[in-house]
N, C-alpha and C positions, 0 to 999 in steps of 0.2 A: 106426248104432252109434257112440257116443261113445270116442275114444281118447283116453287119460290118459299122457303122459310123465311119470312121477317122477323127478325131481333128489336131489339131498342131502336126507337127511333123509324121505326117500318112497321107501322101495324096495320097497312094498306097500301095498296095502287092505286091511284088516282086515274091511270089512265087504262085502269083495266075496267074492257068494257062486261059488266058482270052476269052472267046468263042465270048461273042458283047459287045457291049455298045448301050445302049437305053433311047435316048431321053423321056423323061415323063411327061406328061401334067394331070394337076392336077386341081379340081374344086379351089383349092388354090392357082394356078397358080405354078410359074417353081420353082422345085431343083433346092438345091444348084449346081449339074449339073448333067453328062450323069447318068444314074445307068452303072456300069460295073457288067459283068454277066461271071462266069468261076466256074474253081472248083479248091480247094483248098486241096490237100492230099485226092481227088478223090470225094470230097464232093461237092454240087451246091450251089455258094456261091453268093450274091450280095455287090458292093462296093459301097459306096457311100464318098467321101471326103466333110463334112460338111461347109467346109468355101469355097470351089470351091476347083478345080484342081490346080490352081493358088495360092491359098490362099489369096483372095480376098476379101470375105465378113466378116464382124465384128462381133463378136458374137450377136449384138443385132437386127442385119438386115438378120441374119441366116431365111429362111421363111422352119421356124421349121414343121408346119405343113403341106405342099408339102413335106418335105423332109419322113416322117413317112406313109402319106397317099401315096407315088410313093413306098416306100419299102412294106406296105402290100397289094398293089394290085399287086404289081410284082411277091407275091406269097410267100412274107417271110413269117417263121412262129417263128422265133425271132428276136433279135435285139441287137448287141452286141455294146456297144459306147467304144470307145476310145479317152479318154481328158487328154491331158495336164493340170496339176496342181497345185497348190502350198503348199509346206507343213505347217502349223499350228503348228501342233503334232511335239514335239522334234522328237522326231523318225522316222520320215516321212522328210526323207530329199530327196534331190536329187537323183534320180533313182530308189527312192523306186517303188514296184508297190502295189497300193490298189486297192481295189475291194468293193466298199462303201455300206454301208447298207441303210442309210439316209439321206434324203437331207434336207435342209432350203434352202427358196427359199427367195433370196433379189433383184429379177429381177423388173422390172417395164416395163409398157408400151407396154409390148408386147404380141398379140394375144396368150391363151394359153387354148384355147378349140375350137373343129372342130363345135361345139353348139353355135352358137355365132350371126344365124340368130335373125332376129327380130320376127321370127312367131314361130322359134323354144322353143319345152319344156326346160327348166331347164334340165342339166343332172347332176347327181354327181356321183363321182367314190369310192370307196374305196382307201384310197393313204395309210392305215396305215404303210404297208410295199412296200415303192415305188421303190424296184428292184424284179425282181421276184426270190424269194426263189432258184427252182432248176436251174435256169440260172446261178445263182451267183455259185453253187455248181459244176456246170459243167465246169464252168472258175476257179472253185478254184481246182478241179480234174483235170482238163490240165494243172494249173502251175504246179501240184505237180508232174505230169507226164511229162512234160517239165525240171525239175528239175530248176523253179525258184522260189524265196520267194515270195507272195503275202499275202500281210497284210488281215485279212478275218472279218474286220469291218472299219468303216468309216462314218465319217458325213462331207457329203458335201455340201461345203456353195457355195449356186449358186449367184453370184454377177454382176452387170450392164455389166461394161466393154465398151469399151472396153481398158481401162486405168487400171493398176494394182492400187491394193489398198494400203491407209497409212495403218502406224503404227497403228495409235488410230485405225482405222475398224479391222485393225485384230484384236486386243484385242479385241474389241467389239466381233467377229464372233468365238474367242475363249470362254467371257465367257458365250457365247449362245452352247457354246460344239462344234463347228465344229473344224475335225480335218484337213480336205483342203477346198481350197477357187477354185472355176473355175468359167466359165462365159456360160459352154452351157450345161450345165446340166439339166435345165427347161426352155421353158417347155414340153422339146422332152421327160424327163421321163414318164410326165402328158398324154401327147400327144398317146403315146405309151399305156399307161394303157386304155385310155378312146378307143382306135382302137381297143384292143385286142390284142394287140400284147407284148408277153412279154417282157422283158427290165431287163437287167444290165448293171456294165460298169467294164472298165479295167483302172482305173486313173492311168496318168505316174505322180511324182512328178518330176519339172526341175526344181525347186527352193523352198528355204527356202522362205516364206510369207513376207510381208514387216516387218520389223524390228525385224526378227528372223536371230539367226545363221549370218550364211554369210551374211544375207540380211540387219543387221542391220542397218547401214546405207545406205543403199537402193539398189536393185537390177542389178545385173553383168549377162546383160545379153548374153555376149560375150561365158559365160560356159554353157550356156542353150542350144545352138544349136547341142553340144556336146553331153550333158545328156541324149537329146533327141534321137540323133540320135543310142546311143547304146543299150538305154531301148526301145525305139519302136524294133528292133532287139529279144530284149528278148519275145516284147508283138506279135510279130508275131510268133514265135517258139512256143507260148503258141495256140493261135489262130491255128497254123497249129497243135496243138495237140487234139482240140477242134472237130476240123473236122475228126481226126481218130478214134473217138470212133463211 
């Protein structure tokens, strides 16, 4: 069964035909809320809206690890995210969609390992490639069968939030190579690896980064609700192509 994290802008499927919704109690305490459970182009799929239903919770108070531990005990056996994000990269403007290869993690402060008792061993994971190789390929084989452009590399720069960034950090998280900046990318990637459960993601761009392009003197958020609402559109037509193979 495929699990679907939605960010900004995806706080639902529309096409997913929905059989329950099940409350999840976690030794981590509660999701971000119900899991919804249906199938999608005949497929058994789980939903979960990352900041609530509502769009409530702030990327930094996300309790990332309930949210990963309730998708693989419910029986997922991947993990697909979906996040709004900002473009860096000229090219990576508004509505683009990427499919990121890499992350830099500029998070703080927040739990990001289920190891984290006092009696418990040290665990380390491997993160060298922290999307899973044939997920990314599977999502790049439904844009292409969806017949949408997805950029097929990406370095994203996972950032506090929940405030967008100045000019100076973008420059800054450019000349470290990142080409989008988001706020909930880690440490659900981390999170995901160290469970088993493999992970990619679908980044929607709704804006130029702070003081690129349009954004140059600083960000119009009025055209983002827009951006949003046509490229999530696109990242569901992919997603329902995802499930037809």
């Amino acid at each position: 069964m495929l699990a679907i994290i939605g960010g900004s802008g995806l706080t639902s499927l529309s096409s997913l035909e929905i059989e329950r919704r099940e409350v999840a109690r976690t030794p981590y305490g509660e999701p971000s809320g119900a899991l919804t459970f249906g199938t999608l182009c005949g497929r058994q799929v789980v939903f979960l809206a990352r900041h609530g239903y509502g769009h409530t919770i702030p990327p930094h108070r996300v309790n990332y690890r309930a949210n990963i531990y309730a998708l693989k005990h419910a029986n997922a056996k991947a993990v697909v995210s979906v996040a709004s994000v900002g473009g860096i990269r000229a090219e990576f403007g508004p509505g683009a969609l990427v499919v990121p290869h890499q992350i830099i993690d500029y998070t703080w402060g927040r739990t990001s390992t289920f190891y984290d008792g006092v009696e418990e061993p040290v665990h380390h994971i491997d993160f060298t490639a922290p999307y899973d190789p044939a997920l990314r390929q599977r999502i790049l084989a439904a844009a292409a069968e969806a017949g949408e452009h997805a950029f097929d590399f990406g370095i994203y720069a996972a950032t506090q939030g929940p405030r967008l960034e100045t000019a100076a950090e973008i420059d800054r998280l450019e000349r470290d190579g990142a080409d989008v900046v988001g706020m909930t990318g880690m440490p659900e990637a981390a999170l995901a690896r160290e469970i088993g459960l493999p992970y990619a993601a679908i980044n929607v761009v709704a804006n130029h980064a702070a003081g690129r392009a349009a954004s140059a003197e600083g960000i119009e958020f009025a055209s983002i609700e827009q951006v949003l609402h046509e490229a999530m559109a696109r990242v569901r037509h992919i997603l329902e192509c995802m499930c037809e193979d």
